[in-house]
C-alpha positions as CSV (number, residue, x, y, z in Angstrom):
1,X,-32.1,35.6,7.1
2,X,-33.5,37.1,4.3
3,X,-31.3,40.1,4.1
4,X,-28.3,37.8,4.4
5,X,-28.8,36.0,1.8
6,X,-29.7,38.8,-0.3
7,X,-33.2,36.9,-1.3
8,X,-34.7,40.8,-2.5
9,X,-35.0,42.5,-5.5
10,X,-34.7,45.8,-4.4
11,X,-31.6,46.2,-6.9
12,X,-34.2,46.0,-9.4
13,X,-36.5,48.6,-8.3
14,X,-39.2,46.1,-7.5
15,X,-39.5,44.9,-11.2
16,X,-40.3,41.2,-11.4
17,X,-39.7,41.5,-14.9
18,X,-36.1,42.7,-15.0
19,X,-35.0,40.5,-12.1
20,X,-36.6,37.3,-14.3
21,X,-34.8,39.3,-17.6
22,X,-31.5,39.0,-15.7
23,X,-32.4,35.4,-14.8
24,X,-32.2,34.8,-18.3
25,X,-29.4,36.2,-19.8
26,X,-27.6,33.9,-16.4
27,X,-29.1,31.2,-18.1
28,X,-27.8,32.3,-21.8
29,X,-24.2,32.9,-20.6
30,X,-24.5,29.5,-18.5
31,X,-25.7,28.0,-21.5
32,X,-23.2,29.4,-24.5
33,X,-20.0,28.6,-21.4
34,X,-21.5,25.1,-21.8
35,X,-21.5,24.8,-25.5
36,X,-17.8,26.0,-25.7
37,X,-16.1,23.6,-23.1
38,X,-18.9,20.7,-24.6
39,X,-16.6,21.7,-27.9
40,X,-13.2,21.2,-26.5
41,X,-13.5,18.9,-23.5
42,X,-12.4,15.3,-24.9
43,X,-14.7,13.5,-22.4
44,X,-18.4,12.5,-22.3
45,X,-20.0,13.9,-19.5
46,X,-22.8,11.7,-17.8
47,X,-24.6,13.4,-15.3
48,X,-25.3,10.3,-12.5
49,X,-28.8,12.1,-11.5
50,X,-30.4,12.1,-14.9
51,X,-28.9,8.4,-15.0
52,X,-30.9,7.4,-11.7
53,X,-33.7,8.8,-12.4
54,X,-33.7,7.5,-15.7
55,X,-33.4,4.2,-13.7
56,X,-37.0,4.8,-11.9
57,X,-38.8,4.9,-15.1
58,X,-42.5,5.4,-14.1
59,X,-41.9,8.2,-11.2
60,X,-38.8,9.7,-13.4
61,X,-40.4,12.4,-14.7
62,X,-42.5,13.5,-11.5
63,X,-39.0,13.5,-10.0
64,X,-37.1,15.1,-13.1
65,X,-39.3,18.4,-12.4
66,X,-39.0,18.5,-8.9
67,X,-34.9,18.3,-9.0
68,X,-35.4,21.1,-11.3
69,X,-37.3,23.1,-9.2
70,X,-36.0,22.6,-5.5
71,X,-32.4,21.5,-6.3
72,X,-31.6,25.5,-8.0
73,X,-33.3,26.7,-4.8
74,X,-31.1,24.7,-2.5
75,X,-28.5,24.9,-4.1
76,X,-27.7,28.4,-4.8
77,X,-29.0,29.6,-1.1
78,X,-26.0,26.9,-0.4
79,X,-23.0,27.5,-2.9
80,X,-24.1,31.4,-3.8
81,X,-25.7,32.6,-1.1
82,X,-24.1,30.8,2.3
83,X,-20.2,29.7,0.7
84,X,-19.4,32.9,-2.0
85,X,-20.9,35.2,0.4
86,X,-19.3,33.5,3.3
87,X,-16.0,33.6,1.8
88,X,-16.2,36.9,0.1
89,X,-17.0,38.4,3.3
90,X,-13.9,37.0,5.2
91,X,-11.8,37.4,2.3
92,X,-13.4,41.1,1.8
93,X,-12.3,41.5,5.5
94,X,-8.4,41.3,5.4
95,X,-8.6,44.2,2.5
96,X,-7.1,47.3,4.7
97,X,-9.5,49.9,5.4
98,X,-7.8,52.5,3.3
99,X,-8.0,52.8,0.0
100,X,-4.9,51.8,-1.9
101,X,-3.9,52.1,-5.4
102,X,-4.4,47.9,-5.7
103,X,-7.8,48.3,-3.4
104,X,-9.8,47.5,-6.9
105,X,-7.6,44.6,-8.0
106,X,-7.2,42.9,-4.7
107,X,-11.6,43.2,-4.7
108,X,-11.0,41.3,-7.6
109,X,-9.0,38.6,-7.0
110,X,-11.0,37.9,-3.8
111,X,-14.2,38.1,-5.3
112,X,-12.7,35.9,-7.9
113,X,-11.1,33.0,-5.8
114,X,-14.6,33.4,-3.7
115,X,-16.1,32.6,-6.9
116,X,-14.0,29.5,-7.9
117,X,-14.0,28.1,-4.3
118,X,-17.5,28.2,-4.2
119,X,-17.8,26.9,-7.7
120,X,-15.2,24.3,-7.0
121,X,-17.6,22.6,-4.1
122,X,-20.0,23.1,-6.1
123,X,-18.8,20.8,-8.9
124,X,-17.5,18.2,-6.4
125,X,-20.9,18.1,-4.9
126,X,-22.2,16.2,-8.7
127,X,-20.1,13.4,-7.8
128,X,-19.0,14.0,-11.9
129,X,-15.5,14.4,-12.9
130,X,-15.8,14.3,-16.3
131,X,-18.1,17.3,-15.7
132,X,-15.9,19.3,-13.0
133,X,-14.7,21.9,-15.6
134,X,-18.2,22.1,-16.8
135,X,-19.8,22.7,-12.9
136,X,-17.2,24.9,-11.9
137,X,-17.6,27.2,-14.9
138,X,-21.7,27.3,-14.5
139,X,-20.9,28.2,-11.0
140,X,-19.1,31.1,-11.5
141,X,-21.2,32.2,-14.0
142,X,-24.0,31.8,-11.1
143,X,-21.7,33.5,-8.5
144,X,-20.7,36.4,-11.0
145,X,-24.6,36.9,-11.5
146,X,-25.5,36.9,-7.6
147,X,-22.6,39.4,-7.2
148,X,-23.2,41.8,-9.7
149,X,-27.4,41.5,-9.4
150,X,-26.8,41.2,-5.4
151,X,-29.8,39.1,-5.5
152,X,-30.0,35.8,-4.9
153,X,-32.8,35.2,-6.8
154,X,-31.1,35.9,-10.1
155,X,-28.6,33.3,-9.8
156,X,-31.8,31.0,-9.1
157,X,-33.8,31.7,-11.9
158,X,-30.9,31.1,-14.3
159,X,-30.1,27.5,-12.4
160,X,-34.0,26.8,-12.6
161,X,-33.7,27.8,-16.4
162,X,-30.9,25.5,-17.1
163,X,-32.4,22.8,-14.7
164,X,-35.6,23.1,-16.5
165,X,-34.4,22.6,-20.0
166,X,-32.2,20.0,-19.6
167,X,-35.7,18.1,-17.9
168,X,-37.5,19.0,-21.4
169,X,-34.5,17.4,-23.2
170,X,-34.9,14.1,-21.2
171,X,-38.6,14.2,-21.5
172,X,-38.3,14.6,-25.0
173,X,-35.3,12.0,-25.7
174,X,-37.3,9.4,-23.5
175,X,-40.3,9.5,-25.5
């Protein structure tokens, strides 16, 4: 299972430190993509977890960090590592076996459409449609990451990242 899901680090020579360096800049591009379609998307985006947990006052915060911590673990072993890979695989499958001038671009287009299927569900799954655009973009960013690292845990740490600061800015607009 653990192969499958690509949960190693062997891309990364065994470093801890470059895999979590990786998991960062994820984070960074996640971040700056959200900035940018914060900028021109004419809605306000409410995000209905931080609402209900707002909701619970005294346990909030106890379950603010761990959303943060379990929901990037669940969630990308579910949307990066079970549906991309899924679908990249079956998509990846109807490629002929020779290699072909457009080999390269259909890759592409596969990997891509993986990408924004995945990311799609993803978005759906936040019950948010003022904040589609802004799911499906951090889960392609997410995707892209797991698919270039071919680790699992990259696109993790940059979820927990996000996940993590967004929990310090409630914490800190709460108090």
């Amino acid at each position: 299972m653990r192969d499958v899901l690509s949960l190693n680090s062997k891309n990364f020579e065994g470093s801890t430190l470059k895999l979590i360096g990786w998991g960062v800049g994820t984070c960074v591009v996640a971040f700056v993509l959200q900035q940018a379609i914060g900028a021109v998307w004419p809605f306000q985006i409410k995000d209905p977890t931080a609402e209900m947990i707002n909701s619970m006052h005294g346990l909030s915060f106890v379950l603010m960090a761990l959303l943060a911590v379990t929901g990037p673990i669940f969630e990308e072993i579910i949307f990066r590592g079970f549906l991309f890979g899924g679908l990249r695989t079956s998509l990846h499958k109807r490629l002929p076996a020779q290699t072909a001038p457009d080999y390269a671009g259909k890759v592409f287009r596969y990997d891509l459409l993986a990408s924004f299927a995945s990311a799609l569900v993803f978005g759906l799954m936040h019950l948010n449609l003022a904040g589609l655009p802004l799911y499906v973009a951090i889960g392609m960013v997410f995707a892209e990451a797991y698919r270039r690292s071919g680790s699992l845990y990259v696109p993790i740490i940059g979820h927990f990242i996000n996940n993590g600061m967004l929990v310090l800015l409630m914490v800190v607009m709460h108090s």
